[in-house]
Biopython code that builds the backbone (N, CA, C, O; Angstrom):
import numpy as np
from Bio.PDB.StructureBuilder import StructureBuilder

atoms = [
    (1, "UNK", "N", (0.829, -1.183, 0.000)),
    (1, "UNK", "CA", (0.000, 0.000, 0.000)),
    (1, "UNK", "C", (0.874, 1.248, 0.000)),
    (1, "UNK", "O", (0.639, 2.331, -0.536)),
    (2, "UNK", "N", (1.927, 0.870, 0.710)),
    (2, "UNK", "CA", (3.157, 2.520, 0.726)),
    (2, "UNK", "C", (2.285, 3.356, 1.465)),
    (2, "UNK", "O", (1.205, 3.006, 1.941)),
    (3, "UNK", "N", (2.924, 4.739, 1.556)),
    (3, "UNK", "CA", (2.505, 5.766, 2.513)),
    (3, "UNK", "C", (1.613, 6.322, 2.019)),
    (3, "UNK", "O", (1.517, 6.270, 0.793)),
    (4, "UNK", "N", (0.697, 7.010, 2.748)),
    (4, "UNK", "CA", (-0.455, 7.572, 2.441)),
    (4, "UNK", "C", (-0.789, 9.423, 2.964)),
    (4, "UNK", "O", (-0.984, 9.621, 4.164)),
    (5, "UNK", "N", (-0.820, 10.526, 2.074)),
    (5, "UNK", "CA", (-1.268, 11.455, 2.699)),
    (5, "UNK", "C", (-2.382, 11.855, 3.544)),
    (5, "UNK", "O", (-3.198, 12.249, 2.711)),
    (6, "UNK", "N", (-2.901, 11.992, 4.661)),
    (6, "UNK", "CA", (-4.588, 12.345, 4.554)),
    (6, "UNK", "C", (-4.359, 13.614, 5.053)),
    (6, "UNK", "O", (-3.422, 13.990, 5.757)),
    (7, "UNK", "N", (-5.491, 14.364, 4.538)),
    (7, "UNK", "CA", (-5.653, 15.588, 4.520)),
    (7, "UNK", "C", (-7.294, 16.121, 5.045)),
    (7, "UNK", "O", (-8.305, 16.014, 4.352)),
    (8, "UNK", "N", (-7.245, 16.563, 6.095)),
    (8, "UNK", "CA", (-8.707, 16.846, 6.699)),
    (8, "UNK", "C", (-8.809, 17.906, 6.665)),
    (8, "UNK", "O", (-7.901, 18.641, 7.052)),
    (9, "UNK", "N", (-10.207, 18.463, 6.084)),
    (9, "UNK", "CA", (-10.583, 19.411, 6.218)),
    (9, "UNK", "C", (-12.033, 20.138, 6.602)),
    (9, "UNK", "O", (-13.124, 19.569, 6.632)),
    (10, "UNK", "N", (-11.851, 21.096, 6.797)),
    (10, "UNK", "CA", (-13.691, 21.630, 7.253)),
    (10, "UNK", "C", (-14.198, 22.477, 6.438)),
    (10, "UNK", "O", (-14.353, 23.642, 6.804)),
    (11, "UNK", "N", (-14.593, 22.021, 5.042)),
    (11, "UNK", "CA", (-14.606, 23.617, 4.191)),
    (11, "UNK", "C", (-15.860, 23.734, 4.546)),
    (11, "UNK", "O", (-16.479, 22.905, 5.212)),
    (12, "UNK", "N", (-16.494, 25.280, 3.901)),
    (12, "UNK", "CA", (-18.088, 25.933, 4.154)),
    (12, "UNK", "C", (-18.299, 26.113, 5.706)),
    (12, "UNK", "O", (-19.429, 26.386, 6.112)),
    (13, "UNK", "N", (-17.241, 25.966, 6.594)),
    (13, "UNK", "CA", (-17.696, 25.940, 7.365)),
    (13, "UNK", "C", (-16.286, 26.919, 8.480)),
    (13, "UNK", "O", (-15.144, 27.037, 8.036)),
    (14, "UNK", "N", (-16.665, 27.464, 9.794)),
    (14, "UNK", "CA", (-15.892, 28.720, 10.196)),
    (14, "UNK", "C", (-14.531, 27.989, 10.431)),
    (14, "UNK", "O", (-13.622, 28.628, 10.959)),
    (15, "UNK", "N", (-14.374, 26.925, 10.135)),
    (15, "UNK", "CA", (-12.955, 26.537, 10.153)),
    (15, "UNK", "C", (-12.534, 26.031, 9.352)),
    (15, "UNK", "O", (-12.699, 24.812, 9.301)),
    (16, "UNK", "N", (-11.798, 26.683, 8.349)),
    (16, "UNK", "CA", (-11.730, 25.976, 6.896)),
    (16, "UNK", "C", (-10.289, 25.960, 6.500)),
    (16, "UNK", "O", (-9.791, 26.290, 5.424)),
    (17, "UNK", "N", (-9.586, 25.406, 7.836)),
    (17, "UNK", "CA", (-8.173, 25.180, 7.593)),
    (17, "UNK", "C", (-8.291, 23.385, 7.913)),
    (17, "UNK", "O", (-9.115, 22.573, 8.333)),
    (18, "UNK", "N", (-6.491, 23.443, 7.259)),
    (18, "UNK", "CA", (-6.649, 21.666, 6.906)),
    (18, "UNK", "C", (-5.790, 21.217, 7.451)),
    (18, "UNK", "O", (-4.869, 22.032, 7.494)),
    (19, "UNK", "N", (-5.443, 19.866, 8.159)),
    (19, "UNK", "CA", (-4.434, 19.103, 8.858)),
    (19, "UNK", "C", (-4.249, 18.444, 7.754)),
    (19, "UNK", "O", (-4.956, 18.147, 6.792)),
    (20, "UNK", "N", (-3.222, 18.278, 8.050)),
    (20, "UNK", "CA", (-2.265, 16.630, 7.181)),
    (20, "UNK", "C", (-1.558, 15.524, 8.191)),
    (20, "UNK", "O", (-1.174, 15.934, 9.286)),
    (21, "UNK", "N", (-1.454, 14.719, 7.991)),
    (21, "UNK", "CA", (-0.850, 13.480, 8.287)),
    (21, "UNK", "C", (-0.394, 12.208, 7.656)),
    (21, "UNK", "O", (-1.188, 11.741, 6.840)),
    (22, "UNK", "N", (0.763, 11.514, 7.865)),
    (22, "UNK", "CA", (1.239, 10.974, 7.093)),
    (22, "UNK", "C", (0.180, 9.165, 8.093)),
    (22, "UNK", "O", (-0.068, 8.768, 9.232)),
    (23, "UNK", "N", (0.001, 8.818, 6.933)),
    (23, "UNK", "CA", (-0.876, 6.566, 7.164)),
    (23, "UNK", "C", (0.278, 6.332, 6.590)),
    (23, "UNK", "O", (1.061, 6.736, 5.730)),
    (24, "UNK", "N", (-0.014, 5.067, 7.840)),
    (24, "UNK", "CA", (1.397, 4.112, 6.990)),
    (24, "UNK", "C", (0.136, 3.033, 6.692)),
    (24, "UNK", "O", (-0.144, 3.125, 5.497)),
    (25, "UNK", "N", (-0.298, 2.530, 7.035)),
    (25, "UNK", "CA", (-1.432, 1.391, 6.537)),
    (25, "UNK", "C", (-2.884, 1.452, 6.543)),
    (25, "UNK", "O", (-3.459, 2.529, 6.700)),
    (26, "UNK", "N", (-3.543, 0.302, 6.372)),
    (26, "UNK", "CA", (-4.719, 0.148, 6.391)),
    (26, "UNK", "C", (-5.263, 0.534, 7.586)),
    (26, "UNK", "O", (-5.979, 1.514, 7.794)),
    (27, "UNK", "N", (-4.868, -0.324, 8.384)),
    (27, "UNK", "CA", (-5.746, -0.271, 10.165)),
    (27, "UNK", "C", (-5.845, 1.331, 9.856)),
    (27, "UNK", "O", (-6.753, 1.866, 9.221)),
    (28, "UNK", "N", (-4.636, 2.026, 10.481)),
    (28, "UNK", "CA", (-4.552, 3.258, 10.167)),
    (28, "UNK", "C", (-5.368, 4.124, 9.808)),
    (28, "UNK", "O", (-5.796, 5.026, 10.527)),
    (29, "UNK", "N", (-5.642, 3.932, 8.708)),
    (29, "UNK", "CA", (-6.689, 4.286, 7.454)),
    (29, "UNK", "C", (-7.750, 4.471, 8.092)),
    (29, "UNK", "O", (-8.069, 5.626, 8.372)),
    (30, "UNK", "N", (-8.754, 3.115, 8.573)),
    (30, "UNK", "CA", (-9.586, 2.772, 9.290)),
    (30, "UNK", "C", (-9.966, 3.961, 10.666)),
    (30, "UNK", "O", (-10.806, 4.824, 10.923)),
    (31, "UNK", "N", (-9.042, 3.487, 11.138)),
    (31, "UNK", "CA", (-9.087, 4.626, 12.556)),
    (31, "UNK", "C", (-9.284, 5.451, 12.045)),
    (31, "UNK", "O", (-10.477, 5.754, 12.014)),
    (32, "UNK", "N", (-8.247, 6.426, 11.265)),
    (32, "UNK", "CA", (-8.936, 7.767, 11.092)),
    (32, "UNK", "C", (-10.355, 8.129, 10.674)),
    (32, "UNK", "O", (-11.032, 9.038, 11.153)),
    (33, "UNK", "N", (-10.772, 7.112, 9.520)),
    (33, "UNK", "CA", (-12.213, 7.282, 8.947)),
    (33, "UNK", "C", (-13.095, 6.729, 10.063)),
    (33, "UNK", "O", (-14.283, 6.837, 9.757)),
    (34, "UNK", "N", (-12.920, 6.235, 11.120)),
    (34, "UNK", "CA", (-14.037, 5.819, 12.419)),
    (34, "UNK", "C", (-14.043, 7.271, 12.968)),
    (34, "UNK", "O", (-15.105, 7.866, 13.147)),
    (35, "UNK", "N", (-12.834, 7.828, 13.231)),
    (35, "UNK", "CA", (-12.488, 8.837, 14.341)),
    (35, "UNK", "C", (-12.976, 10.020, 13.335)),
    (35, "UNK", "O", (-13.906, 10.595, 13.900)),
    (36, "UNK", "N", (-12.739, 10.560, 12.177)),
    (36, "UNK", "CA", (-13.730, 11.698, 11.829)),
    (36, "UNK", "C", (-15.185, 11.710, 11.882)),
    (36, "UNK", "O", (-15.921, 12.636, 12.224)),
    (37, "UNK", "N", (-15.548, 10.288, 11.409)),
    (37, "UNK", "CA", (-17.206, 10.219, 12.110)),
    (37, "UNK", "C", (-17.902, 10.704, 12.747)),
    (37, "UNK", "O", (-18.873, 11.460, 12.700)),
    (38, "UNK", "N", (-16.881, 9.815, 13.885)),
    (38, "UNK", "CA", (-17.223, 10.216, 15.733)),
    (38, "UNK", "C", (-17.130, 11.812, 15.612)),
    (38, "UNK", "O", (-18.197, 12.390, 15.815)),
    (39, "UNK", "N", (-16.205, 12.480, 15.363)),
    (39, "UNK", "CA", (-16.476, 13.805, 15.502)),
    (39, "UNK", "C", (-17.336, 14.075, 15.061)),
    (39, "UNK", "O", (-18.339, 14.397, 15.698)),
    (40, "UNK", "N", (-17.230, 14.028, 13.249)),
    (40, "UNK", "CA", (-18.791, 14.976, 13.008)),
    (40, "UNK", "C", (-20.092, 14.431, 13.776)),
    (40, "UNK", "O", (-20.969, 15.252, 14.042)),
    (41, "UNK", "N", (-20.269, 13.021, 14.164)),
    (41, "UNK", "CA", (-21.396, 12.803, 14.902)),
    (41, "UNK", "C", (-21.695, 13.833, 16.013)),
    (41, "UNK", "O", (-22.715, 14.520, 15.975)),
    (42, "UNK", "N", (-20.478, 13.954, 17.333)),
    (42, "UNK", "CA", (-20.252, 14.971, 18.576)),
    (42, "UNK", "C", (-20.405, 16.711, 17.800)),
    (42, "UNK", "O", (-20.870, 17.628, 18.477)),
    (43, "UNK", "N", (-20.016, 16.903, 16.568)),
    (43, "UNK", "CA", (-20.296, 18.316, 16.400)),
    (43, "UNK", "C", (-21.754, 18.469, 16.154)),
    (43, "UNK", "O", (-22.442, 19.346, 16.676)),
    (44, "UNK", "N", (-22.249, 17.430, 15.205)),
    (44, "UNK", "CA", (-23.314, 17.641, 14.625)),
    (44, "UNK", "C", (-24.697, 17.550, 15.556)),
    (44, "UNK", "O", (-25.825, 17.798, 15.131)),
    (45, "UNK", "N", (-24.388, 17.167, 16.835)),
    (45, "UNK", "CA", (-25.316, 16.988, 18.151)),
    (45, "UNK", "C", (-25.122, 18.454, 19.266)),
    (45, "UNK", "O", (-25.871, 18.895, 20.138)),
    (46, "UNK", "N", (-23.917, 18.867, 18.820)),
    (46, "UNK", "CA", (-23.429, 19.874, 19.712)),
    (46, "UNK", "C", (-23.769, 21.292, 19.395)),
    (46, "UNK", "O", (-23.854, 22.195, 20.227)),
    (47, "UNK", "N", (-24.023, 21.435, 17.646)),
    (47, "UNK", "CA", (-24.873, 22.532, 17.262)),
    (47, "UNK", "C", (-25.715, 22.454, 16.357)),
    (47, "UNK", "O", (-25.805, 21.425, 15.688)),
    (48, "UNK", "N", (-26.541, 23.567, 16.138)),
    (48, "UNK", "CA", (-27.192, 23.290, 14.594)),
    (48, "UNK", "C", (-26.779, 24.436, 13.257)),
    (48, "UNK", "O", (-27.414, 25.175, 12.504)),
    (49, "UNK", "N", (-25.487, 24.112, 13.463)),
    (49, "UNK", "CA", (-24.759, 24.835, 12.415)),
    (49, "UNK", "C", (-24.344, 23.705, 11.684)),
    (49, "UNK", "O", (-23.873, 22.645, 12.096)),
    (50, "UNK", "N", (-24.662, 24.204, 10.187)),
    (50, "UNK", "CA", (-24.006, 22.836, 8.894)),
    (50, "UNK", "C", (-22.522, 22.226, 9.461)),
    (50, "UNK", "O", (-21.521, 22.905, 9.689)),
    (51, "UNK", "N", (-22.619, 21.210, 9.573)),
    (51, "UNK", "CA", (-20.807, 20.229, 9.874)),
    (51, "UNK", "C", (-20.530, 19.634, 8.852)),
    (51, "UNK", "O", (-21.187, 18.764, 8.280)),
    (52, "UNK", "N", (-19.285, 20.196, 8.511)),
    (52, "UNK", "CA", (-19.130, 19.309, 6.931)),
    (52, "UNK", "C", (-17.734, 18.724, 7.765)),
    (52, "UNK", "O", (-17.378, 19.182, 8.850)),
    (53, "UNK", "N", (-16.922, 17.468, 6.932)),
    (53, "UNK", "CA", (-15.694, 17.060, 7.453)),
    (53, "UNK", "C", (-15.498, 16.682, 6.134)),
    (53, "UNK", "O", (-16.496, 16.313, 5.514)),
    (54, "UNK", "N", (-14.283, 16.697, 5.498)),
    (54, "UNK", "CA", (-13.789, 16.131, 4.071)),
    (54, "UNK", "C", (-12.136, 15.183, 4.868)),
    (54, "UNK", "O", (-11.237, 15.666, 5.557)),
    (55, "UNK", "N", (-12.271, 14.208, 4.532)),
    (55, "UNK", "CA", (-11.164, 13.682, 4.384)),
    (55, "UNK", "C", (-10.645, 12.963, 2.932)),
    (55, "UNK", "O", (-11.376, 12.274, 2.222)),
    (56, "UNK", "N", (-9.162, 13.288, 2.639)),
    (56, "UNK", "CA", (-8.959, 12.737, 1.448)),
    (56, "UNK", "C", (-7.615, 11.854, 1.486)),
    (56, "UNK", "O", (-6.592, 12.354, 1.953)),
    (57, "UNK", "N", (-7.621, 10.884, 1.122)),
    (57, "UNK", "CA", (-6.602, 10.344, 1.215)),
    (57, "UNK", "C", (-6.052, 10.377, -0.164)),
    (57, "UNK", "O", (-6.642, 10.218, -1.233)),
    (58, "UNK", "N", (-4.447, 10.684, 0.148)),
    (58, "UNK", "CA", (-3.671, 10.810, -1.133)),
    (58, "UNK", "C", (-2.913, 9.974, -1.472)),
    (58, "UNK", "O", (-1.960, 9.891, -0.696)),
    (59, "UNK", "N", (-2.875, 9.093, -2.530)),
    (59, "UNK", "CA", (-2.198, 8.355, -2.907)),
    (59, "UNK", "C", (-1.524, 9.081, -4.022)),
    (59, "UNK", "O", (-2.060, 10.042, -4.573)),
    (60, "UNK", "N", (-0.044, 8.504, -4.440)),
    (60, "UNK", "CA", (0.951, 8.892, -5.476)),
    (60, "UNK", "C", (0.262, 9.043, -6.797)),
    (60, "UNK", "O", (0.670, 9.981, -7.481)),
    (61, "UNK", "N", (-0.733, 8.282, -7.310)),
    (61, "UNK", "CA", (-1.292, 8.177, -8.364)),
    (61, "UNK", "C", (-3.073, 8.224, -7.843)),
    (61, "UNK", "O", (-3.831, 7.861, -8.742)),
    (62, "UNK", "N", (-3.414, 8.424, -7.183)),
    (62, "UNK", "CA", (-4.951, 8.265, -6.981)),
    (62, "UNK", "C", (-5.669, 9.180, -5.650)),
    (62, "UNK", "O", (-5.052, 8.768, -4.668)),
    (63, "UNK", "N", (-6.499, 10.035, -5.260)),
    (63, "UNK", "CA", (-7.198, 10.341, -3.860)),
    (63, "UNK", "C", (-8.535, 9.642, -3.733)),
    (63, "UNK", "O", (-9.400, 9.525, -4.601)),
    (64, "UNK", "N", (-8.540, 9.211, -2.522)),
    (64, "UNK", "CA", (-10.351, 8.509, -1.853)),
    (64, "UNK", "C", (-10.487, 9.951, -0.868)),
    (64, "UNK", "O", (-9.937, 10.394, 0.140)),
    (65, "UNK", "N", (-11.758, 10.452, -1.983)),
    (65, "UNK", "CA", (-12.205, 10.966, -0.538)),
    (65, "UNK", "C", (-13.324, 11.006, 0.360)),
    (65, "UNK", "O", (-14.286, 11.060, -0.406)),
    (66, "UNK", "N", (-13.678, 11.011, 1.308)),
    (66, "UNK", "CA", (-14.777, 10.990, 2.279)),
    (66, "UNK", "C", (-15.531, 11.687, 2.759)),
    (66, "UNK", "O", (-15.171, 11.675, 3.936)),
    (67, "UNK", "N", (-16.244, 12.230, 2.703)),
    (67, "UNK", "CA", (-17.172, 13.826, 2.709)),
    (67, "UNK", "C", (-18.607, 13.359, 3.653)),
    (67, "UNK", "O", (-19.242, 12.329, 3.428)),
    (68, "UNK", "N", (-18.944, 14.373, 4.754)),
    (68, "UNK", "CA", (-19.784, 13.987, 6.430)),
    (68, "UNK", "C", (-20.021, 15.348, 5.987)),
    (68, "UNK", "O", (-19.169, 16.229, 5.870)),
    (69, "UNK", "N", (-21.396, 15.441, 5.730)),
    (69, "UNK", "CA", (-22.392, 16.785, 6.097)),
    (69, "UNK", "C", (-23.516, 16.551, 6.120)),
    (69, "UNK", "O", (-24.239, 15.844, 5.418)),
    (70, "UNK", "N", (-23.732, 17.377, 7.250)),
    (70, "UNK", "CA", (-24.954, 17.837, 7.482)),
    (70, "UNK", "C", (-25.617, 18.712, 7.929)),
    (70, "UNK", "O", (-26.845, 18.639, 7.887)),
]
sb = StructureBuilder()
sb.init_structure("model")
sb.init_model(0)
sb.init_chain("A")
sb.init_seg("    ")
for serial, (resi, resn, name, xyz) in enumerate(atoms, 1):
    if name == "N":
        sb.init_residue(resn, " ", resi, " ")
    sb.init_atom(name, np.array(xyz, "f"), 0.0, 1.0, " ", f" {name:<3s}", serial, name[0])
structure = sb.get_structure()
């Protein structure tokens, strides 16, 4: 699988700056896409302002990305 970029972000929304982090694997992978969930689930209960979450994972030749709004 090799290394993986992910890149989170919050666009449309008052925080629309982005983390990066380097996956080394799958599990990895996993966790993070459980663990942005869980957040947008805890934001999206915590106000009623739109919660968007984008995660993208970057591969050398390809991105998956994952997009939570509501």
């Amino acid at each position: 699988m090799g290394v993986i970029l992910l890149k989170t972000s919050y666009p449309d929304t008052s925080q629309e700056h982005a983390e990066y982090k380097i996956i080394q694997n799958e599990c990895e992978k996993v966790r993070y896409i459980n663990q942005a969930r869980n957040e947008f689930y805890k934001r999206m209960h915590r106000s009623d302002d739109e919660q968007v979450i984008k995660l993208e994972f970057i591969y050398p030749d390809d991105v998956e990305t994952h997009y939570y709004k509501a």
